[in-house]
CHARMM internal coordinates of N, CA and C (Angstrom, degrees):
IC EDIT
DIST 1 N 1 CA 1.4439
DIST 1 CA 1 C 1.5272
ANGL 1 N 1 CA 1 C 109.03
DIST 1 C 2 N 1.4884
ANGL 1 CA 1 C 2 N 122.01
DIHE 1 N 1 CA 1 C 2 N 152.06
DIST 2 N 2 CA 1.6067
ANGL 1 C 2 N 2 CA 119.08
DIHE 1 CA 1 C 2 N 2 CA -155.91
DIST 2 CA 2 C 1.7086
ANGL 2 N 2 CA 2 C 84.37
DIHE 1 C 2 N 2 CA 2 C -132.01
DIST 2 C 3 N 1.1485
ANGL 2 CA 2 C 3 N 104.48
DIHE 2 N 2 CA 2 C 3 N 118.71
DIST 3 N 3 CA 1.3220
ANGL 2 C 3 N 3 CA 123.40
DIHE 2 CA 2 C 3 N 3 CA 169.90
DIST 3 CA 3 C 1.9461
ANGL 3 N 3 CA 3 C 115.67
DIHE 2 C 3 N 3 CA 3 C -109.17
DIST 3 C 4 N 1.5924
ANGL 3 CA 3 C 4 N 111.87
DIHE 3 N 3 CA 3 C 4 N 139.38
DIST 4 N 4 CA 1.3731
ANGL 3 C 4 N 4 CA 115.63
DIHE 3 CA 3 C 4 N 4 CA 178.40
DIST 4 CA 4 C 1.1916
ANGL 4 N 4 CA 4 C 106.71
DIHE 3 C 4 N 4 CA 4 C -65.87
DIST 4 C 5 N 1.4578
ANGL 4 CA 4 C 5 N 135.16
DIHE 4 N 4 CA 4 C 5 N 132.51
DIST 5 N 5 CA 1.1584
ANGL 4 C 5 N 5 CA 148.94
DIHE 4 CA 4 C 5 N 5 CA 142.68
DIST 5 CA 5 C 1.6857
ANGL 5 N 5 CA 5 C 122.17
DIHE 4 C 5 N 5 CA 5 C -57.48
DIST 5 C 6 N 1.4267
ANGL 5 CA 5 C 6 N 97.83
DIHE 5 N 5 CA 5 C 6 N -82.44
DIST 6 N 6 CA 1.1603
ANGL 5 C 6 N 6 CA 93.87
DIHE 5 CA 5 C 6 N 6 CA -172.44
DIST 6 CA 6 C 2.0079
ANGL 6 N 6 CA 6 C 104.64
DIHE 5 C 6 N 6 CA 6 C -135.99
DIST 6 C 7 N 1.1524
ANGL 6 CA 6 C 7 N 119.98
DIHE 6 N 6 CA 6 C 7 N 157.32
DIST 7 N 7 CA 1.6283
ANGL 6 C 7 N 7 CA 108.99
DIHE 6 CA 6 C 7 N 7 CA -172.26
DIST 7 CA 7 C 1.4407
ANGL 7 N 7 CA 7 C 110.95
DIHE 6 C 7 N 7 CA 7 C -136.32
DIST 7 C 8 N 1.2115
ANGL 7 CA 7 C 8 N 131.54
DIHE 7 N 7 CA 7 C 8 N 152.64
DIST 8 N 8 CA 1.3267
ANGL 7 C 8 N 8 CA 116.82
DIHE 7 CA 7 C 8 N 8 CA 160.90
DIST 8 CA 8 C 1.5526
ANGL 8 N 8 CA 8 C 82.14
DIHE 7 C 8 N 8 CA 8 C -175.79
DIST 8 C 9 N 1.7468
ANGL 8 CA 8 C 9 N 84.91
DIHE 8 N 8 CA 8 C 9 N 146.52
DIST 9 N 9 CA 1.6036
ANGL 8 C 9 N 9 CA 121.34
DIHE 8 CA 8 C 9 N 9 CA 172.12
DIST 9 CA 9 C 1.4101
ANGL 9 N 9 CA 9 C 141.86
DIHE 8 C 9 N 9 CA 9 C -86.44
DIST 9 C 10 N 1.5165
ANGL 9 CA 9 C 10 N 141.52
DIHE 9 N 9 CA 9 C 10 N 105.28
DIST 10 N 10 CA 1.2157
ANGL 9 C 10 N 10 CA 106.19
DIHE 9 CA 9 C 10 N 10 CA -150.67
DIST 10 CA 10 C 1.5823
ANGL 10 N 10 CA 10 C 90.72
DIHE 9 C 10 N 10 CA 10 C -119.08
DIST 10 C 11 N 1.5619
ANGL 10 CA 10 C 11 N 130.77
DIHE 10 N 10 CA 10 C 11 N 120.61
DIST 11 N 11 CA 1.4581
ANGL 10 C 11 N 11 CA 130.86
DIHE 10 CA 10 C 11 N 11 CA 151.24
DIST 11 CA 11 C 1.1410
ANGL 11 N 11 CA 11 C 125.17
DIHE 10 C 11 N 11 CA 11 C -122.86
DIST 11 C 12 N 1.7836
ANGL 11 CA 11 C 12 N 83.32
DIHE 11 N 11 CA 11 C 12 N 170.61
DIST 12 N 12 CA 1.7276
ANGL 11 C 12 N 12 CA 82.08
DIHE 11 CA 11 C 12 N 12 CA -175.29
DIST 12 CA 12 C 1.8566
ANGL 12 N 12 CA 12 C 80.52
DIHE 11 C 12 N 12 CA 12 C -121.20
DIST 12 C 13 N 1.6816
ANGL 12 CA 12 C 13 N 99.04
DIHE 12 N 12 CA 12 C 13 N 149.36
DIST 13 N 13 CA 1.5707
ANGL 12 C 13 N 13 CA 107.53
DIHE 12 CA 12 C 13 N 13 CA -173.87
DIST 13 CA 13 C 1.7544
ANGL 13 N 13 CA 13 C 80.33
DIHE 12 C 13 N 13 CA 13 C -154.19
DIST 13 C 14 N 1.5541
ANGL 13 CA 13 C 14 N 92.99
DIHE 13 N 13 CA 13 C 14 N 155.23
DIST 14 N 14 CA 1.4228
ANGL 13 C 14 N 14 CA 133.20
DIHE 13 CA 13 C 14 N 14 CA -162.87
DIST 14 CA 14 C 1.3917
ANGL 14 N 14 CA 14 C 103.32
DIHE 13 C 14 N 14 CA 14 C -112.34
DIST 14 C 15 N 1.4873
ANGL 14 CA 14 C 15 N 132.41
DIHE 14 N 14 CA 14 C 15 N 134.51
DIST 15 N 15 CA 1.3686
ANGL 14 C 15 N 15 CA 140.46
DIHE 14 CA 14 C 15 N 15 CA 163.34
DIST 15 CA 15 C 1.0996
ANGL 15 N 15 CA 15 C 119.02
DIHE 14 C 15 N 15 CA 15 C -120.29
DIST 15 C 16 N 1.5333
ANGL 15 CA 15 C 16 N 118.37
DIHE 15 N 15 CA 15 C 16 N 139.59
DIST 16 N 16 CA 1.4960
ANGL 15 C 16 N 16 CA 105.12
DIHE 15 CA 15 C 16 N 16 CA 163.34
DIST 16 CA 16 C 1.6726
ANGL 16 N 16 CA 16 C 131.41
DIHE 15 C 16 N 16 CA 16 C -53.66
DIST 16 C 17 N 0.9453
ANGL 16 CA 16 C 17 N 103.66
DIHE 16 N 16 CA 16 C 17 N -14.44
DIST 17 N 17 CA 1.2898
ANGL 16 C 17 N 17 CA 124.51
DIHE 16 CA 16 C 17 N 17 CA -165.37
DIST 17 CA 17 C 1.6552
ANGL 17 N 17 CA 17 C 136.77
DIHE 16 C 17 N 17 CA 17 C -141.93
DIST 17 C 18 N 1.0041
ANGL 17 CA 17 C 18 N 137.50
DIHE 17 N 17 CA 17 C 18 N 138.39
DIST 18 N 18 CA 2.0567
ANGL 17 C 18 N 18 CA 132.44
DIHE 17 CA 17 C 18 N 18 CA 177.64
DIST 18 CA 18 C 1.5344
ANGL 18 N 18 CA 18 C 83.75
DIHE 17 C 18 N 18 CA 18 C -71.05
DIST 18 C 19 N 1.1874
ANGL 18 CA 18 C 19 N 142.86
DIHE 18 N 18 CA 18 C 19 N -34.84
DIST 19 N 19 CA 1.6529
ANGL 18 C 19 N 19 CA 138.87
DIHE 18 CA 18 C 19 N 19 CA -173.24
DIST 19 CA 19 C 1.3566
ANGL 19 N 19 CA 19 C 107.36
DIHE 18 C 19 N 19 CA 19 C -94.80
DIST 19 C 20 N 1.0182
ANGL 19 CA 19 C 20 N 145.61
DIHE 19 N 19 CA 19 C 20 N 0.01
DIST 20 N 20 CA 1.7677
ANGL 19 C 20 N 20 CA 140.39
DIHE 19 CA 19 C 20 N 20 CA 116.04
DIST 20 CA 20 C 1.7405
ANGL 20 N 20 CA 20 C 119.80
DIHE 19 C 20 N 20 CA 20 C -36.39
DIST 20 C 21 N 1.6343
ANGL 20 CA 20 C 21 N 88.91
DIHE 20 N 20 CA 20 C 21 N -67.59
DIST 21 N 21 CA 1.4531
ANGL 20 C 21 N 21 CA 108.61
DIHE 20 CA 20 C 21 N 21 CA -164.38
DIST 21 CA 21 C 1.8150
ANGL 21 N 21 CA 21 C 103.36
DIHE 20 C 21 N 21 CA 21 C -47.74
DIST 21 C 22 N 1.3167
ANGL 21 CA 21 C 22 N 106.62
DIHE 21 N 21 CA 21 C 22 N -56.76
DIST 22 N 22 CA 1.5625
ANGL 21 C 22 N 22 CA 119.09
DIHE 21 CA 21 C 22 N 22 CA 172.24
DIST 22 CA 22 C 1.6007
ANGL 22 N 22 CA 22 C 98.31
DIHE 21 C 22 N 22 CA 22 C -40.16
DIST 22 C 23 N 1.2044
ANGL 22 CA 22 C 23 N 112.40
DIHE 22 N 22 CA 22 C 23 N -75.04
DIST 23 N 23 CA 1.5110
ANGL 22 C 23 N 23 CA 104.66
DIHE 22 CA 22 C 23 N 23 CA -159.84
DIST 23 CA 23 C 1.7993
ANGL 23 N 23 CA 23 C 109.43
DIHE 22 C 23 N 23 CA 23 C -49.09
DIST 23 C 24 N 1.2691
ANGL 23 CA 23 C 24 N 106.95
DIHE 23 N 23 CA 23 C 24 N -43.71
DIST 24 N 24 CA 1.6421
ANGL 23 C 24 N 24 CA 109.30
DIHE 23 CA 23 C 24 N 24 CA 178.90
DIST 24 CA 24 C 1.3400
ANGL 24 N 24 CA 24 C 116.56
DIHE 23 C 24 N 24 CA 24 C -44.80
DIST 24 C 25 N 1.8678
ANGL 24 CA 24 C 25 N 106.48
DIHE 24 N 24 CA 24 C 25 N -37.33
DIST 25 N 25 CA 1.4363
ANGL 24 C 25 N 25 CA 101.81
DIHE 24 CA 24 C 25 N 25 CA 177.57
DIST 25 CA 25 C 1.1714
ANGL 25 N 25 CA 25 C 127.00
DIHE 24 C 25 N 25 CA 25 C -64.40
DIST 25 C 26 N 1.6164
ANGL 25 CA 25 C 26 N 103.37
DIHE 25 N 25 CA 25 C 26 N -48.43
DIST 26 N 26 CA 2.1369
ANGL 25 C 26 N 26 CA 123.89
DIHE 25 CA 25 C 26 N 26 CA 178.35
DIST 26 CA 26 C 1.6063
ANGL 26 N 26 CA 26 C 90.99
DIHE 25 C 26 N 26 CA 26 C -49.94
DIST 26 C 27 N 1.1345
ANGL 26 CA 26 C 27 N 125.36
DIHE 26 N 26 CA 26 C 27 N -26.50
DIST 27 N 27 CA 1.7715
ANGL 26 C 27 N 27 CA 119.28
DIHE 26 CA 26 C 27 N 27 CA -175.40
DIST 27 CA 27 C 1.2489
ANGL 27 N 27 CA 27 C 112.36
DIHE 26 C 27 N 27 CA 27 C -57.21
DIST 27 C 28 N 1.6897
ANGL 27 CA 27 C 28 N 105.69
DIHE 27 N 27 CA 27 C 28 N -52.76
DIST 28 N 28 CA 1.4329
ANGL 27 C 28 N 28 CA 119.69
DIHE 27 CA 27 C 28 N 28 CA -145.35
DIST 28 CA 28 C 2.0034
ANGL 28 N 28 CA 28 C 86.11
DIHE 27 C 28 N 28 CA 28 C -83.98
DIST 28 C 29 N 1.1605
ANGL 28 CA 28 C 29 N 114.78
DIHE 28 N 28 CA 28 C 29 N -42.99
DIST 29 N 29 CA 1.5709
ANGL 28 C 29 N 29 CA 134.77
DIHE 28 CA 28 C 29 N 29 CA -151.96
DIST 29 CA 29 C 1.5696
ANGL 29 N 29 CA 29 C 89.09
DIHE 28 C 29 N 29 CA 29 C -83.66
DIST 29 C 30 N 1.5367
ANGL 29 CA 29 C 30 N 144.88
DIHE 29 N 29 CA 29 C 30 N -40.45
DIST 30 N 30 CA 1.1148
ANGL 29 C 30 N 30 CA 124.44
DIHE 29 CA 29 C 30 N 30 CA 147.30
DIST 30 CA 30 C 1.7879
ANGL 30 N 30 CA 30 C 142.81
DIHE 29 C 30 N 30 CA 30 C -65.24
DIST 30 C 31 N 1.2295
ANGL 30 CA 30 C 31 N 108.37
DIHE 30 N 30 CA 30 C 31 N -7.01
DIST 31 N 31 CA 1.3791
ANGL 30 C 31 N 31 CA 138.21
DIHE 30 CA 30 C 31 N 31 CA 139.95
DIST 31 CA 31 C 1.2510
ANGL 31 N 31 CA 31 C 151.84
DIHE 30 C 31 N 31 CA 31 C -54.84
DIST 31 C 32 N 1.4927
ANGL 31 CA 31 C 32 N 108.88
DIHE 31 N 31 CA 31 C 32 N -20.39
DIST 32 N 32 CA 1.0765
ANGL 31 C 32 N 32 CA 147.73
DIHE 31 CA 31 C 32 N 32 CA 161.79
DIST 32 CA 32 C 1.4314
ANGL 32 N 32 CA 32 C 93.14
DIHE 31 C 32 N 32 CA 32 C 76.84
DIST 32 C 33 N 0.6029
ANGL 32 CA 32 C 33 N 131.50
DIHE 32 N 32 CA 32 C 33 N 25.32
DIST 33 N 33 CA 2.2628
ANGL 32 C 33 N 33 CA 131.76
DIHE 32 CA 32 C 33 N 33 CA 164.30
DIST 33 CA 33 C 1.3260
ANGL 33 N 33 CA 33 C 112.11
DIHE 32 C 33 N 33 CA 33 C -46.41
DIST 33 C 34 N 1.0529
ANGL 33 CA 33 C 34 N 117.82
DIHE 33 N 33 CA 33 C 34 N 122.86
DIST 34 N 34 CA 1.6870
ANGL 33 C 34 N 34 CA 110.44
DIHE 33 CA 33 C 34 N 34 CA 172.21
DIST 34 CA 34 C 1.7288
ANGL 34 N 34 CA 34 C 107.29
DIHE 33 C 34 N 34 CA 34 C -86.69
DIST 34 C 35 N 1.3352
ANGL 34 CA 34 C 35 N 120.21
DIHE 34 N 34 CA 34 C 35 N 108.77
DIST 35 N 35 CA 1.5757
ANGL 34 C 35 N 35 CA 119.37
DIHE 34 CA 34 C 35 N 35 CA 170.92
DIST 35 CA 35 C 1.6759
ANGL 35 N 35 CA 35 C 114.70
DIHE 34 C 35 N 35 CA 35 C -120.95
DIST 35 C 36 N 1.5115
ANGL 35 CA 35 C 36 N 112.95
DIHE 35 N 35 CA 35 C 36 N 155.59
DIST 36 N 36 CA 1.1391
ANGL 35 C 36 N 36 CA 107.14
DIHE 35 CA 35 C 36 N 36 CA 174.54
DIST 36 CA 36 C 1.6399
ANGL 36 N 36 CA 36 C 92.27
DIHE 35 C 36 N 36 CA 36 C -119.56
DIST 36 C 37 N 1.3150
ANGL 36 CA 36 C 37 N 141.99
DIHE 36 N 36 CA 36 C 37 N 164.15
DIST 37 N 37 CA 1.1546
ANGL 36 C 37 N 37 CA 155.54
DIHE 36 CA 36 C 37 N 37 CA 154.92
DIST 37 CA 37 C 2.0618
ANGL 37 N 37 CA 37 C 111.93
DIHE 36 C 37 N 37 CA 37 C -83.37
DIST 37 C 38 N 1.1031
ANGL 37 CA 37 C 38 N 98.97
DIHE 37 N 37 CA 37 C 38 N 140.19
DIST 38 N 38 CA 1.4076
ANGL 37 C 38 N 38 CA 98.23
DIHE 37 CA 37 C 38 N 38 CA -172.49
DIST 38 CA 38 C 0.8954
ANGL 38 N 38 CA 38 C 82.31
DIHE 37 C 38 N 38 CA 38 C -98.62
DIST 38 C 39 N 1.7353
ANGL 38 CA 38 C 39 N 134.97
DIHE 38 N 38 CA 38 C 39 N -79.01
DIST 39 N 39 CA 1.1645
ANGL 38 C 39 N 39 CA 161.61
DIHE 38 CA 38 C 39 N 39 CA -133.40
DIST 39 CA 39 C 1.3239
ANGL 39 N 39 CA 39 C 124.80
DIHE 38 C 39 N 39 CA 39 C -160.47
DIST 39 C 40 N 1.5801
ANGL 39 CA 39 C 40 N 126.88
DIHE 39 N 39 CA 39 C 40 N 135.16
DIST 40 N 40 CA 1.1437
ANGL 39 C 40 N 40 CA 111.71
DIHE 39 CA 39 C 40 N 40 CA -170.06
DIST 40 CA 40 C 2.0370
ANGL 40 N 40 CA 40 C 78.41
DIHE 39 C 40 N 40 CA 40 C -153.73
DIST 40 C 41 N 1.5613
ANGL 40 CA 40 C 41 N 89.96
DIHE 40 N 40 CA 40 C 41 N 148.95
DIST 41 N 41 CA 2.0495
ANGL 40 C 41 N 41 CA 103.13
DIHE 40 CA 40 C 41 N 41 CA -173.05
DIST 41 CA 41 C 1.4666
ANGL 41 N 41 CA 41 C 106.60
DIHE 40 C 41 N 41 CA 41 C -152.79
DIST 41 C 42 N 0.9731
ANGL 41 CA 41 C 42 N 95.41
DIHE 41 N 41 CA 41 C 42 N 151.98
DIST 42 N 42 CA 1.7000
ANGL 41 C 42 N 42 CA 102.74
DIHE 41 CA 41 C 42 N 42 CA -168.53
DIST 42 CA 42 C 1.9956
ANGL 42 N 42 CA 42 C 88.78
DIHE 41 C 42 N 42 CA 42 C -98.19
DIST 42 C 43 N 0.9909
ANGL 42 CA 42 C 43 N 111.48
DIHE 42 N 42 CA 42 C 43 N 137.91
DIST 43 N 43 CA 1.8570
ANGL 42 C 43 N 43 CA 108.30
DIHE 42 CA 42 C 43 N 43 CA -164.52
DIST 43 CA 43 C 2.2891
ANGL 43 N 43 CA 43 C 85.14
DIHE 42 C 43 N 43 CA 43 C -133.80
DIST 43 C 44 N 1.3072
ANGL 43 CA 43 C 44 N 107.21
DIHE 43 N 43 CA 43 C 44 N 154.91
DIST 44 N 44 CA 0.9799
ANGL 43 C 44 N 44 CA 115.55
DIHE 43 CA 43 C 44 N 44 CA 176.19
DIST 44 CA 44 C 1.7352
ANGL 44 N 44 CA 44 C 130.72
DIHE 43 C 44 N 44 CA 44 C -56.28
DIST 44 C 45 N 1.3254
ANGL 44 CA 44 C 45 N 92.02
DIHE 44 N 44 CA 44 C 45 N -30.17
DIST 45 N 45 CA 1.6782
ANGL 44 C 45 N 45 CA 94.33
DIHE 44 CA 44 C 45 N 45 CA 169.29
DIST 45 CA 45 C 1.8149
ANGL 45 N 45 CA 45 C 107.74
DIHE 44 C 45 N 45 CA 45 C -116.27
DIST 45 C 46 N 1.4157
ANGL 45 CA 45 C 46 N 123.99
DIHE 45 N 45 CA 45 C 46 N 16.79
DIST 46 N 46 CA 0.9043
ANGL 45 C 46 N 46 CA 123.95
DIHE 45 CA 45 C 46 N 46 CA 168.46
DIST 46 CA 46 C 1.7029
ANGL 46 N 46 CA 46 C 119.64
DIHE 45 C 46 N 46 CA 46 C 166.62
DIST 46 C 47 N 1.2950
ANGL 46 CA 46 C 47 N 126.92
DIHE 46 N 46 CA 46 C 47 N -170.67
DIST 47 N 47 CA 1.4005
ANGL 46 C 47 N 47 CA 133.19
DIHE 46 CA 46 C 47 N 47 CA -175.95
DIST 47 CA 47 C 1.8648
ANGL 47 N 47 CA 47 C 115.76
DIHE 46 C 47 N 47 CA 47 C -104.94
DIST 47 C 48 N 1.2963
ANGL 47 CA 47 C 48 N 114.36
DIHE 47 N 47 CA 47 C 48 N 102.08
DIST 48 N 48 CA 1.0471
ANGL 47 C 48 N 48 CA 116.22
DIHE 47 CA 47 C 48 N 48 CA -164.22
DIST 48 CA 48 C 1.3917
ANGL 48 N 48 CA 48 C 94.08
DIHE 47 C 48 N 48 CA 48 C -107.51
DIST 48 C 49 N 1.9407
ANGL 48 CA 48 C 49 N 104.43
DIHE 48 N 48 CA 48 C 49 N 147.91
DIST 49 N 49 CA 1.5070
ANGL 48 C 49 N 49 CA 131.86
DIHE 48 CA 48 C 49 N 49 CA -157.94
DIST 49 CA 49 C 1.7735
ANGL 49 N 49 CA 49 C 114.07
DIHE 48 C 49 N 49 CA 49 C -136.55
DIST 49 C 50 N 1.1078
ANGL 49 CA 49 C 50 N 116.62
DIHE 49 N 49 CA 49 C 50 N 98.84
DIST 50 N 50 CA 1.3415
ANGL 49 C 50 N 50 CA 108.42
DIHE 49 CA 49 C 50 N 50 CA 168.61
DIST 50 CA 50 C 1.9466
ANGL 50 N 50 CA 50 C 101.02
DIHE 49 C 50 N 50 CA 50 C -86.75
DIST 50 C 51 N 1.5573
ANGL 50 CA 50 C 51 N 112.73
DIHE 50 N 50 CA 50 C 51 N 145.56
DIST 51 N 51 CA 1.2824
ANGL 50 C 51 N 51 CA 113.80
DIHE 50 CA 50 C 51 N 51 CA -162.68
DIST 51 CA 51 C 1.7546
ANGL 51 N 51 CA 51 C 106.64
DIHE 50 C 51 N 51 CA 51 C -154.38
DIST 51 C 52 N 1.5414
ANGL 51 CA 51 C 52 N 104.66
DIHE 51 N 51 CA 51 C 52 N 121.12
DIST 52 N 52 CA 1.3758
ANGL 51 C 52 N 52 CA 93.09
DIHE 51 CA 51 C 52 N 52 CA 174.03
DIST 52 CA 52 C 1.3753
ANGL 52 N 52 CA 52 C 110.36
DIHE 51 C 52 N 52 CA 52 C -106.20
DIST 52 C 53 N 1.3236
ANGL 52 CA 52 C 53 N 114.11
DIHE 52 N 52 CA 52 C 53 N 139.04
DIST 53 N 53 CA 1.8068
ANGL 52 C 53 N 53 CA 104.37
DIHE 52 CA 52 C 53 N 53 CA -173.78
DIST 53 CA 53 C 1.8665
ANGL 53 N 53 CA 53 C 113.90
DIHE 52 C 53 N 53 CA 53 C -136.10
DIST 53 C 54 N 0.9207
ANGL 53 CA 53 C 54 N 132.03
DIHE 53 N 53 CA 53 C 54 N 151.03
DIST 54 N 54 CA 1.2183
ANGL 53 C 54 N 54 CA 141.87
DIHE 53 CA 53 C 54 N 54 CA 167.03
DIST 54 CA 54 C 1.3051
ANGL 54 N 54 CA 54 C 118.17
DIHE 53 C 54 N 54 CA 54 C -38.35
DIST 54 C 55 N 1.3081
ANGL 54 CA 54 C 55 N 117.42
DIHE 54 N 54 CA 54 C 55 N 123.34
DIST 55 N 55 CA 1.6197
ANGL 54 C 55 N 55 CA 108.17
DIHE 54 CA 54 C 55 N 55 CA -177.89
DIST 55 CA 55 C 1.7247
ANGL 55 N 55 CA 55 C 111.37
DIHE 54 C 55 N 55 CA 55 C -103.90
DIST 55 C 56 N 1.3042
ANGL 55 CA 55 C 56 N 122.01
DIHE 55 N 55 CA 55 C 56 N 136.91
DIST 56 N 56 CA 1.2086
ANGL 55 C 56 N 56 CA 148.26
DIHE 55 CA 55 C 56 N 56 CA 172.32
DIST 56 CA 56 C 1.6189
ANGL 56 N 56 CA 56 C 109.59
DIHE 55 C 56 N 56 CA 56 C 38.73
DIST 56 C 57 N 1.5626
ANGL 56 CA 56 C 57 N 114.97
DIHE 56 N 56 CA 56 C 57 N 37.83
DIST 57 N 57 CA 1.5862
ANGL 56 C 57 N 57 CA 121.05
DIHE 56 CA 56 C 57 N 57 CA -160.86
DIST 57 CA 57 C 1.5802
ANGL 57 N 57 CA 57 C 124.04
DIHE 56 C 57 N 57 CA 57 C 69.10
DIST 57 C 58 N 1.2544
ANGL 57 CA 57 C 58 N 112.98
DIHE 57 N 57 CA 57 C 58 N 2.76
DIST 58 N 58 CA 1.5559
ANGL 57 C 58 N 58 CA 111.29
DIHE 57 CA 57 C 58 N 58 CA 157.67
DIST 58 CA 58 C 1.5278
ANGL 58 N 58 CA 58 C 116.98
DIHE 57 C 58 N 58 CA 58 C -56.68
DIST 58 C 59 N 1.6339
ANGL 58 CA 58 C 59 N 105.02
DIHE 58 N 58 CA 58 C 59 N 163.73
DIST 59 N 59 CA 1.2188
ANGL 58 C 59 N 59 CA 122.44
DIHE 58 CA 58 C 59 N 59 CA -171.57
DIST 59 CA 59 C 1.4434
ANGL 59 N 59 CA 59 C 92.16
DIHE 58 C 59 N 59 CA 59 C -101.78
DIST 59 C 60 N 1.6122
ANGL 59 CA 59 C 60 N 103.95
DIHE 59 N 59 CA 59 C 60 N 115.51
DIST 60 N 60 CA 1.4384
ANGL 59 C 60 N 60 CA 127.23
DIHE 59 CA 59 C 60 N 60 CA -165.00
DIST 60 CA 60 C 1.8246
ANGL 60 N 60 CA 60 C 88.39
DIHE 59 C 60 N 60 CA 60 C -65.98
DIST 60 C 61 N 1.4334
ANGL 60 CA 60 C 61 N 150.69
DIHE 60 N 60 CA 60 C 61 N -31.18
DIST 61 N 61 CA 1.4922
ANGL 60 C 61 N 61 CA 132.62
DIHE 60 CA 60 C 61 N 61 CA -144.73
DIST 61 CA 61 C 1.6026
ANGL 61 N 61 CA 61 C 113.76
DIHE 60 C 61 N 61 CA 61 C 45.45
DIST 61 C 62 N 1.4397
ANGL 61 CA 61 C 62 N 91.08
DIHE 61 N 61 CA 61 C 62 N -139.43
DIST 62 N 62 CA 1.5465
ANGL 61 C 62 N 62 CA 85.83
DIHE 61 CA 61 C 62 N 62 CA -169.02
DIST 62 CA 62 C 1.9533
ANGL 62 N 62 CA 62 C 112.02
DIHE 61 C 62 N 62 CA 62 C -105.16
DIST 62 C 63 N 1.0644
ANGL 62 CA 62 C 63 N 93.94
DIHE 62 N 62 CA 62 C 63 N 36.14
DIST 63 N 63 CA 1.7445
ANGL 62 C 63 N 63 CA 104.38
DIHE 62 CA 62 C 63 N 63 CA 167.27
DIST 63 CA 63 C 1.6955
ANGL 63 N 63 CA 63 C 117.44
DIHE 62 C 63 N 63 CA 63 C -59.90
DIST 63 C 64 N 1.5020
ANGL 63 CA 63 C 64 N 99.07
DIHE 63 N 63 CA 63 C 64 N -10.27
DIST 64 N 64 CA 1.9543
ANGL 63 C 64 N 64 CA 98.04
DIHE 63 CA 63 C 64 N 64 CA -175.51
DIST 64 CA 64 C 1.5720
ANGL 64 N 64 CA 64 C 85.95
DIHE 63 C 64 N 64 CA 64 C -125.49
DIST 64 C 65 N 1.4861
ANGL 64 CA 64 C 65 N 134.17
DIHE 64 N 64 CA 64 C 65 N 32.03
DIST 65 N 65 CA 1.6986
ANGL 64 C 65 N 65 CA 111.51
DIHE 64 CA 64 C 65 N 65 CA 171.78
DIST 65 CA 65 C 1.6050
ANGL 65 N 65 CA 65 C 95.87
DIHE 64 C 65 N 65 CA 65 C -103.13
END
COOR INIT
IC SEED 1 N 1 CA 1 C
IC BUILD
């Protein structure tokens, strides 16, 4: 039988806005999500985010060292 160890998610997602992007974070950070930010850019038609985040309450390991 194959059991999850450890999980983590890595995207990149687009906002209209740095005042989207904020709120997405207070989401994840009142949620208790463990994320690290790779990268985050303000782009001409919007605010682009590379993002690594915790998957479904797994124990991320060493996906954030």
């Amino acid at each position: 039988m194959k059991r999850i160890i450890t999980a983590c998610l890595e995207q990149t997602i687009k906002f209209e806005t740095e005042e989207e992007f904020e709120a997405f974070k207070g989401q994840l950070e009142r949620k208790g999500v463990k994320f690290r930010i790779i990268s985050a850019e303000p782009k001409n038609d919007g605010f682009i985010t590379r993002i690594k985040k915790q998957y479904n309450q797994y124990d991320v390991g060493d996906y954030f060292d």
